[in-house]
N, C-alpha and C positions, 0 to 999 in steps of 0.2 A: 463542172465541178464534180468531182467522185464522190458515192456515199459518206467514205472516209472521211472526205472534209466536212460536208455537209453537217456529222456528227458533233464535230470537235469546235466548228466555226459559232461566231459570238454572233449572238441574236442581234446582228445589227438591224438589218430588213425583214421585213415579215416574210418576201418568196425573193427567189432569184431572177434576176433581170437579165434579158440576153445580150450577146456583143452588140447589136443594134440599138438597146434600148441603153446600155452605156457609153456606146460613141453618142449617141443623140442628147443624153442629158450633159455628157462632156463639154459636147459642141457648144451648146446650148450657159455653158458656165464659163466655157473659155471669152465668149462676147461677155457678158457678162461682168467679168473679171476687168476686162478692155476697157470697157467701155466705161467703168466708176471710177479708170484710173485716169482715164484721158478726162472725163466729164469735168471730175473732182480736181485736177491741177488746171485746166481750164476757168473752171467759175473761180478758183483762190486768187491765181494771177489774174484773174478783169479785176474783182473787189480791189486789190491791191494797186491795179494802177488807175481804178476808180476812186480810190481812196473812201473806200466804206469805213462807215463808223467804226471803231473798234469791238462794241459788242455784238453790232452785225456778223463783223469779221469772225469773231468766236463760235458765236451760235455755227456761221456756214464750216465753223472748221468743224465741229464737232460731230454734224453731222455726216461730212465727207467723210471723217473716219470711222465712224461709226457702215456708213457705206461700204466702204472697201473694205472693213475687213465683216462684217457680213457675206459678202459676196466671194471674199476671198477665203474664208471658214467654208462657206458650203461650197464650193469647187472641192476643197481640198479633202473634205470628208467624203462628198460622193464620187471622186474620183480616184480615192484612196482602195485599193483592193480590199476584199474581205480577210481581215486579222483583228489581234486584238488590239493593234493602233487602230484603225477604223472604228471600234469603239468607244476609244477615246475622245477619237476626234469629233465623235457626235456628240458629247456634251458641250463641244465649244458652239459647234455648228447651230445646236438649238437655244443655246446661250444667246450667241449673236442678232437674235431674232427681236431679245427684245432690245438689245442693247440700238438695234437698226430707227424701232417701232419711236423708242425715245427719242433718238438723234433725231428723224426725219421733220419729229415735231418742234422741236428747239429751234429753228429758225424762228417758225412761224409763233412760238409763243412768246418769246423774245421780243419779236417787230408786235406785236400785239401788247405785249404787257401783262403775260397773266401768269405770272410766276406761281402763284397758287399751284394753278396748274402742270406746270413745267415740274413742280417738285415732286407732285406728287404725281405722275406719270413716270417720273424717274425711280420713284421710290419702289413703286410696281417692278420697275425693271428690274430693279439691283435688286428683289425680294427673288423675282423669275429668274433671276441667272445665278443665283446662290443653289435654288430648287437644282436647278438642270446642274448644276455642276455637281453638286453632292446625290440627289436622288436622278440619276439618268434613269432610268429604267421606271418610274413612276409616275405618274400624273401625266401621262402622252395625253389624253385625252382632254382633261383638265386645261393644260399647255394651251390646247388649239382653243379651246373657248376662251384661255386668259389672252394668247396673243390677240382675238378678234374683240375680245371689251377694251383693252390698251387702245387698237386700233379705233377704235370709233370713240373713245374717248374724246377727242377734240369737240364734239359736239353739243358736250356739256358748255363749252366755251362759244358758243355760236356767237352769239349778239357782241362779243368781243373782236372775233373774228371779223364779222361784216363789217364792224365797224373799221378795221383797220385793213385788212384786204382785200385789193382787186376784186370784182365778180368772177374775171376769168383764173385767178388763182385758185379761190374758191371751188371750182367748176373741178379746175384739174384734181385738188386735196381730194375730194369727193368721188371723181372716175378714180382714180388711183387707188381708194376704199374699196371701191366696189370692185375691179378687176382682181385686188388682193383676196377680200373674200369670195367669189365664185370660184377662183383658183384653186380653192381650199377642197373644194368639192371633187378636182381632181388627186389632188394631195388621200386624201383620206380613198377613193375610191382604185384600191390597189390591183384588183384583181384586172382593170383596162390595162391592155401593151401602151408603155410606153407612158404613164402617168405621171412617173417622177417630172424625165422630158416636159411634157409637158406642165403638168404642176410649178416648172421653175420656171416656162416659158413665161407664166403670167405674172411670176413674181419680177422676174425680168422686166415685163411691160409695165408693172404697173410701178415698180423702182423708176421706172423712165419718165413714167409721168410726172409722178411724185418732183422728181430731178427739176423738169421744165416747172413746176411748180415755184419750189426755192429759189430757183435762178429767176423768176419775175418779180417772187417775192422781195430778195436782197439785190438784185444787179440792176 
């Protein structure tokens, strides 16, 4: 990138990433992308010729889409060259995050019963995606500690939880916690090659756990 642009270009990223370290977070979104969309028409069609309850069937649709288009927001924003659509596209992308944090939980508060909860996890979101949409360029920081208290939120619901799910779903809700925050560690530490890469690698992984998660929950 020439000074010239350098000048004029919209503060999307804090530094510039090299062809390496954007074929690599590509790479890394293209699975990614595949894989919520194969997952997500996968689990809908078993439910359906398993004949899941109908609110089952809600909650796991909800969440699916909520998947896919998380996943399909952040490909498309970090794959988007540096303009001033790439800055646009980052208030959907960070949008999407909570809209994912909510979905992922609505299964499982659903099959548990704790609408309390469900509501007001959702209420968080829809307050975070109003935020990111109107103020993009504020509360970055803020963001990252709101999405990580959404994210552990479920644990105010424990004795709920136990009581209605599996150990080993359990097991996975809680790895799938923990690989999304450590993750975070690469996220915020920008000045490592290749962070984003990896940053989305764990988001990756731990979306997949999450995934095996809901599919033991409801299938």
């Amino acid at each position: 990138m020439r000074a010239a642009d350098v000048s004029t270009a919209p503060a999307v990223t804090c530094r510039d990433y090299t062809l390496a370290e954007l074929r690599a977070d590509g790479a890394v979104h293209i699975v990614g992308v595949t894989l919520a969309l194969a997952g997500s028409i996968a689990l809908l069609s078993f439910m359906v010729d398993d004949r899941a309850a109908g609110g089952s069937y809600l909650a796991t649709a909800v969440y699916v889409i909520t998947l896919v288009l998380s996943m399909s927001l952040s490909a498309l924003y970090n794959i988007w060259p540096v303009s001033p659509a790439k800055r646009f596209l980052r208030r959907f992308d960070h949008s999407a995050i909570y809209l994912l944090i909510a979905g992922t939980y609505t299964p499982f508060m659903a099959k548990t019963g704790t609408w309390w909860l469900l509501i007001g996890v959702w209420a968080i979101a829809v307050v975070g995606v109003f935020l990111k949409l109107l103020k993009p360029d504020r509360f970055d920081r803020l963001s990252i500690g709101l999405y990580l208290g959404l994210g552990w939120s479920g644990a105010a619901a424990y004795q709920e939880f136990s009581g209605a799910l599996s150990a080993d779903v359990l097991w996975l809700i809680l790895a799938g916690g923990l690989v999304y925050s450590f993750g975070v560690i690469f996220h915020v530490f920008e000045k490592l090659p290749f962070h984003n890469a990896i940053w989305h690698a764990f988001v990756l992984i731990a979306a997949s756990i999450h995934f095996v998660a809901v599919c033991s929950a409801v299938a």
